[in-house]
C-alpha positions as CSV (number, residue, x, y, z in Angstrom):
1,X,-10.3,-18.7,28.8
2,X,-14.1,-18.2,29.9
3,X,-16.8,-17.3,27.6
4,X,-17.1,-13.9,25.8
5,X,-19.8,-11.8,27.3
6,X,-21.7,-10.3,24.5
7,X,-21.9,-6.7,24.6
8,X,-25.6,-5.9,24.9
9,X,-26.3,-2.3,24.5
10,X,-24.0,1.2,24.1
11,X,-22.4,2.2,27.2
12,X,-23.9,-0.5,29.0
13,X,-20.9,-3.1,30.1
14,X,-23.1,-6.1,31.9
15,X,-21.9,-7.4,35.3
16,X,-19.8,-10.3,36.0
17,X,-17.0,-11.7,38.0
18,X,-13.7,-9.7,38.2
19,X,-11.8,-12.6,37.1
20,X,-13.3,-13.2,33.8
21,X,-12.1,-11.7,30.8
22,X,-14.3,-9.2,29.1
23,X,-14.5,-9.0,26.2
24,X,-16.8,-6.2,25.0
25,X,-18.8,-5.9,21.3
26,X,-20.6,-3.0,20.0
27,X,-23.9,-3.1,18.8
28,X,-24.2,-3.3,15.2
29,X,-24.4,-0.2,13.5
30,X,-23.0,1.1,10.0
31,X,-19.2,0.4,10.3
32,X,-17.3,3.9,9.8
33,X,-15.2,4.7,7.2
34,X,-11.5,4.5,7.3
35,X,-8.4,3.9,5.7
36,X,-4.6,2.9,5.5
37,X,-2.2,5.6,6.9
38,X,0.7,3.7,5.3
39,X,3.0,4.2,8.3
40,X,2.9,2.8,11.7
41,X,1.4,5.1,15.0
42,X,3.7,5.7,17.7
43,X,3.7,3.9,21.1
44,X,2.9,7.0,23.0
45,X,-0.4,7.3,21.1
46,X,-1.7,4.0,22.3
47,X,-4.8,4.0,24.8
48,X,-5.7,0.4,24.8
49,X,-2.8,-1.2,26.4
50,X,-1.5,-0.7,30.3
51,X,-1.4,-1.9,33.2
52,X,-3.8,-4.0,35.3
53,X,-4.5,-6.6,32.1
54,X,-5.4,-3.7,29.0
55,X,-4.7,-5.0,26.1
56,X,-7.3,-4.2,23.4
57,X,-9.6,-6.8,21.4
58,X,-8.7,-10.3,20.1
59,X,-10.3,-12.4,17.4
60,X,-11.5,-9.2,15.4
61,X,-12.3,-7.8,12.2
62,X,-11.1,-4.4,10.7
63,X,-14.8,-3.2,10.3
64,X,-15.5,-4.2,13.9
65,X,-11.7,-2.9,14.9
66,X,-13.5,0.9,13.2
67,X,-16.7,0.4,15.3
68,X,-14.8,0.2,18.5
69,X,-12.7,3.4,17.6
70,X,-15.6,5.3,16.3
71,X,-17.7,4.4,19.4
72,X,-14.9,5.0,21.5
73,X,-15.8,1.4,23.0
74,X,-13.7,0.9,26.6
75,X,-11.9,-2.3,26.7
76,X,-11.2,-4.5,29.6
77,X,-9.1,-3.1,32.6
78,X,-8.7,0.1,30.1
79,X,-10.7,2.8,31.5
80,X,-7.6,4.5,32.9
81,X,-5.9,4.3,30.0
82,X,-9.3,5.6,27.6
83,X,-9.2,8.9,28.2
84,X,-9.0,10.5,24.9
85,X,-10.9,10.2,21.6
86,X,-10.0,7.3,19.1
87,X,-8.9,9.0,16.2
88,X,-6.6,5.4,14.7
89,X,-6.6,1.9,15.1
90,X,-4.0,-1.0,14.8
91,X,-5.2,-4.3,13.8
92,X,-3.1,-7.6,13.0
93,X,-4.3,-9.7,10.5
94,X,-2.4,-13.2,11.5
95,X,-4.6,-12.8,15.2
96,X,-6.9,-10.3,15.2
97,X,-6.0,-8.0,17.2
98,X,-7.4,-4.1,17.7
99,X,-5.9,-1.3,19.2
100,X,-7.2,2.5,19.2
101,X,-5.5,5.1,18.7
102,X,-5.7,8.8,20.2
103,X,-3.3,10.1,17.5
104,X,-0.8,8.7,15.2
105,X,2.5,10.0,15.1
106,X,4.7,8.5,12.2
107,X,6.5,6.1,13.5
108,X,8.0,4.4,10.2
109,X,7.1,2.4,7.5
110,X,4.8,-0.9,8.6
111,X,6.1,-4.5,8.8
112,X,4.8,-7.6,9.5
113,X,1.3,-8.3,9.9
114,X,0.3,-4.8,11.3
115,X,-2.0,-2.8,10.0
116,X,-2.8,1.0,10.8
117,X,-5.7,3.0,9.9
118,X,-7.3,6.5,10.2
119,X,-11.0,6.2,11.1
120,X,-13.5,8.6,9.1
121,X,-10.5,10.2,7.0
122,X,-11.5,13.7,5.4
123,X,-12.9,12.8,1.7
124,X,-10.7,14.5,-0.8
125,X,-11.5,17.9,-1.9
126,X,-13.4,16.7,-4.7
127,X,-17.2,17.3,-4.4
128,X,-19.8,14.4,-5.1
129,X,-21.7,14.3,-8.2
130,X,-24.8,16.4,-8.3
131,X,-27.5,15.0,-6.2
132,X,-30.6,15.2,-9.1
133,X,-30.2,16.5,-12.3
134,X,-32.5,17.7,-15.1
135,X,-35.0,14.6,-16.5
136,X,-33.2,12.7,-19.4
137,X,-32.6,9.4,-20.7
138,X,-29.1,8.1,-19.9
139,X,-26.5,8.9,-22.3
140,X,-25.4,6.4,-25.6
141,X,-23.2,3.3,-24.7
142,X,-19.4,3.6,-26.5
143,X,-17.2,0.7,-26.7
144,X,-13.6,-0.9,-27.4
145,X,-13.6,-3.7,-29.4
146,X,-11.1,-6.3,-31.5
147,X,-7.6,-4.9,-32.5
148,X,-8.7,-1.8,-31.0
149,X,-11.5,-0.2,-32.0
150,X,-13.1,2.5,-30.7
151,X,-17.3,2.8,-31.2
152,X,-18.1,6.5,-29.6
153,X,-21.0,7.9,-27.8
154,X,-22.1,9.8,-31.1
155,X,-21.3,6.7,-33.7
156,X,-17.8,8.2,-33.7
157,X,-15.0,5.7,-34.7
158,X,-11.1,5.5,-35.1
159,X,-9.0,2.8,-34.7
160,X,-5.5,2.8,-32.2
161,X,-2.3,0.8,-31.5
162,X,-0.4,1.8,-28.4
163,X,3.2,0.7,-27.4
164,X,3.0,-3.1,-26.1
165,X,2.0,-3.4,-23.3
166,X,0.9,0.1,-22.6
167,X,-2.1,1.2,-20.4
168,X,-3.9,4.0,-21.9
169,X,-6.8,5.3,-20.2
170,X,-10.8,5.1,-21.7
171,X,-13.1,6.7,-19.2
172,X,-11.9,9.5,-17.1
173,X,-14.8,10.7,-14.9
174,X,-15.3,12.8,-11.6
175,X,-14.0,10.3,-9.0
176,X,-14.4,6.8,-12.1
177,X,-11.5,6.0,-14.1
178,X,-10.9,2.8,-16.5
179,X,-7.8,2.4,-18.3
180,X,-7.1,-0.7,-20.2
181,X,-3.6,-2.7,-21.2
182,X,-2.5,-3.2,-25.0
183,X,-0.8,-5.9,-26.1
184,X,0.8,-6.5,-29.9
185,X,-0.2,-10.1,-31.5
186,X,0.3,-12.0,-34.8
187,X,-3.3,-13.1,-36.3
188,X,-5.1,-14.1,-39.0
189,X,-8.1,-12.4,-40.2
190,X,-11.4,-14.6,-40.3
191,X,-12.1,-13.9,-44.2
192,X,-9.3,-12.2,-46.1
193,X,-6.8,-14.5,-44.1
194,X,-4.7,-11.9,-43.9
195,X,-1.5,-12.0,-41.5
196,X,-2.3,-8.5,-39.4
197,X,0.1,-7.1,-36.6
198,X,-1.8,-5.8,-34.2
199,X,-2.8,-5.5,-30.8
200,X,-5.8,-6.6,-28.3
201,X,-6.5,-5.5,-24.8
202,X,-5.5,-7.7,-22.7
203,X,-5.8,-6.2,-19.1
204,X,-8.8,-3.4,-17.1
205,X,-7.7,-1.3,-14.3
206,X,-10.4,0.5,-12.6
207,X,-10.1,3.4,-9.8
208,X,-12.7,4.4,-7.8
209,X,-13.4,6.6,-5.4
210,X,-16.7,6.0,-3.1
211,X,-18.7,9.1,-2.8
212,X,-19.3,9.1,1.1
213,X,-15.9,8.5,2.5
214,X,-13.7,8.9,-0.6
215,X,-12.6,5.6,-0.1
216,X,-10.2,4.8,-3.2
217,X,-10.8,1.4,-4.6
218,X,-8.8,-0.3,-7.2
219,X,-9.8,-2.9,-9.5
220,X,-8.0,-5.8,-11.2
221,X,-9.5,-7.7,-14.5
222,X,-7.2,-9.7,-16.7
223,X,-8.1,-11.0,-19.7
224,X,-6.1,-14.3,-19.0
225,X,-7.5,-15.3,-15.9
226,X,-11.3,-14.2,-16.7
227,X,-12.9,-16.1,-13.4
228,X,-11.7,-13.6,-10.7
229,X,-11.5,-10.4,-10.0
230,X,-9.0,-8.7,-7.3
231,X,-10.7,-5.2,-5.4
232,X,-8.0,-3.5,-3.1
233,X,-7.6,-0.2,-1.2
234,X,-4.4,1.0,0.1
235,X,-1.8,-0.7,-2.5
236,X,-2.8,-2.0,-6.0
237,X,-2.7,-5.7,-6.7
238,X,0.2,-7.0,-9.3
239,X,-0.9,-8.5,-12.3
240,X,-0.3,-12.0,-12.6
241,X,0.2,-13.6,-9.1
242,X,-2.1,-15.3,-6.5
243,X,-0.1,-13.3,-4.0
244,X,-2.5,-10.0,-4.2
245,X,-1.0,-7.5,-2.7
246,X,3.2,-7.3,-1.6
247,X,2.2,-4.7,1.1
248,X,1.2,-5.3,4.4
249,X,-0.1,-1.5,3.9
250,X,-2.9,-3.1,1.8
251,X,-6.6,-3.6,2.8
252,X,-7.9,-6.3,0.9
253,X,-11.4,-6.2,0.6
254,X,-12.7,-9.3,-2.2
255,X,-11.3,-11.3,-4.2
256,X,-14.8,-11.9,-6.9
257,X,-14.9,-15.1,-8.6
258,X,-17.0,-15.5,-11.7
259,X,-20.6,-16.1,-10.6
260,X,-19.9,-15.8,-6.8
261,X,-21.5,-13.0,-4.7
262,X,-21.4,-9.3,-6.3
263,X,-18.9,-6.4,-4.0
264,X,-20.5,-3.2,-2.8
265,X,-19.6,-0.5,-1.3
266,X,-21.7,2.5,-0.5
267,X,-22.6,3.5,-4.3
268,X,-19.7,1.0,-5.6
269,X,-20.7,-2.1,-7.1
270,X,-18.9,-5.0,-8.7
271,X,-19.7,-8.2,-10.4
272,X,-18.2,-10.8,-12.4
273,X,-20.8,-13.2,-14.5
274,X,-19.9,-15.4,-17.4
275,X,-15.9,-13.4,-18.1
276,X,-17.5,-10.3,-17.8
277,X,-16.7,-7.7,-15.0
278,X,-19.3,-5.0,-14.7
279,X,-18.4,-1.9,-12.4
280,X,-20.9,0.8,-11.5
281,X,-20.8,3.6,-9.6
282,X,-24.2,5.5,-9.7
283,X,-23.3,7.1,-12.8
284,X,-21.6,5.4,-15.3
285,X,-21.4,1.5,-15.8
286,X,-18.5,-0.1,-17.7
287,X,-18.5,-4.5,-18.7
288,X,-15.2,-5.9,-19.6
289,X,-15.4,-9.2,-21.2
290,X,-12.5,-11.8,-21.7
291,X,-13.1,-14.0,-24.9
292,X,-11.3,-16.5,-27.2
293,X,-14.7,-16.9,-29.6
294,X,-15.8,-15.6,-33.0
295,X,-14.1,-13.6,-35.0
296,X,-11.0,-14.7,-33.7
297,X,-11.0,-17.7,-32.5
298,X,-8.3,-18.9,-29.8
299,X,-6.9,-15.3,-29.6
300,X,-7.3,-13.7,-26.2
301,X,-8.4,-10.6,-26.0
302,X,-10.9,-8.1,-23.8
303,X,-13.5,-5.6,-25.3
304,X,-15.7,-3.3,-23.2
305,X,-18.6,-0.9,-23.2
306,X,-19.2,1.9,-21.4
307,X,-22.4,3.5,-20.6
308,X,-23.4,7.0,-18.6
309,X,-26.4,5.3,-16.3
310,X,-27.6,9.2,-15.4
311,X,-27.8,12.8,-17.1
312,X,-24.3,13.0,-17.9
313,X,-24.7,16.5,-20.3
314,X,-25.9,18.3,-16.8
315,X,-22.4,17.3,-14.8
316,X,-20.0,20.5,-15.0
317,X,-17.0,18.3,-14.9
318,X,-17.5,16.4,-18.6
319,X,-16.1,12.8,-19.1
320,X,-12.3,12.4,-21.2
321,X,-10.3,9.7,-22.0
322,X,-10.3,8.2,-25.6
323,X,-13.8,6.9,-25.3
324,X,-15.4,9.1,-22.5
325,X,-14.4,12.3,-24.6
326,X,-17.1,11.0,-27.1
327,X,-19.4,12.6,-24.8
328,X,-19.5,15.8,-25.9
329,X,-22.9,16.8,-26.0
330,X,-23.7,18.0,-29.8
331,X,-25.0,16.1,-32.3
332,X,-21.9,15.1,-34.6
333,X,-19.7,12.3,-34.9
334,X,-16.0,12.4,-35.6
335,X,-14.4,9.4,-37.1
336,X,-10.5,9.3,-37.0
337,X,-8.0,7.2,-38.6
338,X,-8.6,3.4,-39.2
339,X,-6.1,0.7,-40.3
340,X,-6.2,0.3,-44.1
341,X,-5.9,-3.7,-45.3
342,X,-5.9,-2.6,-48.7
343,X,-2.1,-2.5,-49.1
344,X,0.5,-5.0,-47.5
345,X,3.3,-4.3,-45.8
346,X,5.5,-4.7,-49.1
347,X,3.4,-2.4,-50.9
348,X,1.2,-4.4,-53.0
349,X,-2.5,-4.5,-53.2
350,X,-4.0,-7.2,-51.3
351,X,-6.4,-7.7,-53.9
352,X,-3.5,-8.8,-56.2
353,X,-2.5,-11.6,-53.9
354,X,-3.1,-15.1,-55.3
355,X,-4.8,-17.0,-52.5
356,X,-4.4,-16.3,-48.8
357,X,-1.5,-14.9,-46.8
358,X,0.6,-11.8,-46.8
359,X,1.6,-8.9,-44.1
360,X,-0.4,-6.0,-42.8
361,X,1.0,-4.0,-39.5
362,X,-1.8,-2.0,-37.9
363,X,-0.5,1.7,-37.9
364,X,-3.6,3.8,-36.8
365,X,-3.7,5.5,-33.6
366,X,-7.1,7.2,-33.6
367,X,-5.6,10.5,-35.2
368,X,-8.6,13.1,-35.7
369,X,-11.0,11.6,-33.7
370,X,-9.5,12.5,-30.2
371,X,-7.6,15.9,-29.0
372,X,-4.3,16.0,-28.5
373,X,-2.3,12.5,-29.4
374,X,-2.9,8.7,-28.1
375,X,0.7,9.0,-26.1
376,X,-1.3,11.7,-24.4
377,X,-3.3,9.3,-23.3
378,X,-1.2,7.0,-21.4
379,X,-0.7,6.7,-17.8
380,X,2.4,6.2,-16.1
381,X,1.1,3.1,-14.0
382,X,-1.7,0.5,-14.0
383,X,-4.4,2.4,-11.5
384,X,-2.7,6.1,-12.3
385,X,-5.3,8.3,-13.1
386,X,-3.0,11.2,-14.2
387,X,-2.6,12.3,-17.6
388,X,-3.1,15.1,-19.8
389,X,-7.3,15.2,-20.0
390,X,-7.6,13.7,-16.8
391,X,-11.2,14.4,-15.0
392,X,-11.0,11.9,-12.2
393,X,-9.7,14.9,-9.3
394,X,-11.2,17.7,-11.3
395,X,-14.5,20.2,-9.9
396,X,-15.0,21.3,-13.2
397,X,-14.4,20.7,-17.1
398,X,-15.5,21.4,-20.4
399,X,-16.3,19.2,-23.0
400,X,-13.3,18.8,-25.9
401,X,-12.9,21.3,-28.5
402,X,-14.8,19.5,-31.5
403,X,-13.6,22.3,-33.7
404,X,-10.0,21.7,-33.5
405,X,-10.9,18.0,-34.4
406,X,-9.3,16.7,-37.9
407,X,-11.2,13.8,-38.0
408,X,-14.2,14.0,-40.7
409,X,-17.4,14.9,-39.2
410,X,-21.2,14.2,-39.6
411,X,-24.8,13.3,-38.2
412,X,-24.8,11.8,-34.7
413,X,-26.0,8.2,-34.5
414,X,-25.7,5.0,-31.6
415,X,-24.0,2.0,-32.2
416,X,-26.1,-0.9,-30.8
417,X,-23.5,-3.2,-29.3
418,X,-20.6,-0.7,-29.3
419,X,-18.5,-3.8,-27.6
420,X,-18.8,-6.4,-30.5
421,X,-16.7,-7.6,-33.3
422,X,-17.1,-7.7,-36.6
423,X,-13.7,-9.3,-38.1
């Protein structure tokens, strides 16, 4: 096989010998969006194979793959063939290989190592963010800490203990969402050496949707394997298995390991330094960190913080989920139900045990502090973003209905390190 001949400028194919094989490259430019239809493109919407040796691109990426559609690049021997606009493209991931697409009639689900995509798909009917907003400091950092608790924007707080292994959602913002995995566990408190059964969280699932293109990322941190980090689009990763995704629908994009080169995309970033995953999207900024230290040593667990990194109060659709609803805008806390260590399990005081040991079950799930109940709360998969308060689709929302809080109310303060335990 000759040489490729570099492709040197738009619409300009340079001369050479008929009996080489072209092999054309667009200039560089800013590589389109795009995304996974999910289904295969019909055979009859194909205009870069025919007769006369056209047959596409070899060796290629998925980004260049989009550049060629959105260019509407000719391939070799294909000029007969080119004669509509690219509006799909087919690439295979074992060789590399790029077709375009004038249309793409539903043709099945995909199999094997072929992949189908819609270039520049219409961003969901969700608009973006304001573009400037009123001069203010960011908002308060909140947090989820220990055997959960939660540390509000306002100095709110309120314990919770979900069902085992249930995913319960945090931060639900226009087009940001973070829900995070509970898990029940036996331990031993550092001072009181009490035997508490509670619950850590164990597991973060981000969704995020990039505010050119509405390209929906998902994100994958699990407390038990703190060194990586797994970002998809089209299918979401499964939880504990080198194997990322199970589709061949699924556009991988990174696969972060701890200290290694940050992701970005558009106003999407991602890192993951020291067992801490940060994710930011313009406007807020969450860190979930793995740990076995102090207080609890050898126990795995995850905490995280949340912060709004511009004027929040100004956005018309207001943040939810059992942290981001601390965002309310006044000036009051509300502090919900905690776990009480003062009785054991069998009724007795804990003060009246001689030495350590005995039984406490953590029962507390956040009542007052939050609207509606924590099942409320809970999403029906990993990456969903539906549930009850949900903000992640919405145009507009108001902030939760303080007054029809039980919790017990009073002057708004910050917690410095909203994200760190205590015992």
């Amino acid at each position: 096989m000759s040489r490729p001949i570099p492709w040197r400028a738009a619409g300009q194919v340079p001369a050479i010998v008929a009996s080489l094989l072209i092999i054309v490259r667009p200039v560089a430019s800013e590589v389109p969006g795009y995304q996974a239809t999910g289904y295969k493109c019909g055979n009859g919407d194909i205009i870069t194979y025919g007769s006369g040796g056209c047959n596409g691109w070899g060796s290629v990426t998925a980004d260049q793959c989009a550049q060629y559609c959105a260019s509407n690049t000719i391939a070799a021997n294909c000029a007969n063939f080119q004669t509509s606009s690219c509006s799909h493209f087919k690439l295979s991931t074992n060789t590399g290989w790029c077709h375009l697409y004038k249309a793409c009639t539903n043709s099945g689900e995909v199999s094997g190592n072929d992949l189908f995509y819609v270039l520049n798909p219409d961003p969901p009917a969700v608009p973006p963010a304001p573009a400037a907003s009123p001069p203010t400091s960011p908002g308060a950092t909140s947090g989820i800490s220990g055997d959960p608790h939660i540390k509000g924007a306002h100095g709110d707080e309120a314990d919770f203990k979900g069902e085992h292994r249930g995913v319960y959602n945090v931060l639900s913002a226009r087009n940001f969402s973070l829900s995070l995995r509970i898990e029940h566990d036996t331990f031993t408190t550092p001072f009181s050496r009490l035997n508490v059964h509670g619950s850590w969280v164990r597991a973060a699932f981000h969704t995020v949707r990039t505010i050119r293109t509405g390209r929906l990322l998902r994100i994958l941190f699990l407390a038990a394997e703190p060194h990586r980090a797994v970002i998809t689009e089209g299918c979401a990763p499964p939880d504990w298995h080198d194997r990322l995704c199970n589709s061949s629908r699924a556009h991988i994009y990174a696969q972060l390991t701890d200290g290694g080169p940050p992701f970005a995309l558009e106003n999407v970033k991602v890192s993951l330094r020291r067992k801490v995953l940060t994710v930011a999207n313009g406007q807020w900024r969450t860190s979930c960190a793995s740990t076995v230290g102090a207080p609890h040593v050898g126990k795995l667990r995850m905490n995280a913080e949340i912060k709004p990194t511009y004027a929040e109060e100004y956005d018309s659709v207001s943040a939810h989920g059992l942290v981001g609803q601390t965002y309310d805008r006044d000036h009051l806390e509300v502090n919900g139900r905690k776990d009480d260590y003062s009785h054991l399990d069998n009724g007795r005081l804990t003060a009246s045990r001689m030495g350590v040991g005995g039984d406490v079950t953590t029962r507390a799930k956040a009542e007052g502090a939050i609207e509606g109940t924590l099942e409320d709360y809970r999403v029906a998969a990993n990456f969903a973003t539906a549930f009850r308060y949900s903000r992640f689709d919405a145009t507009s929302a108001p902030v939760r209905n303080v007054s029809a809080l039980t919790g017990q109310v009073g002057r708004r303060h910050t917690h410095v390190h909203p994200a760190r335990e205590t015992g």
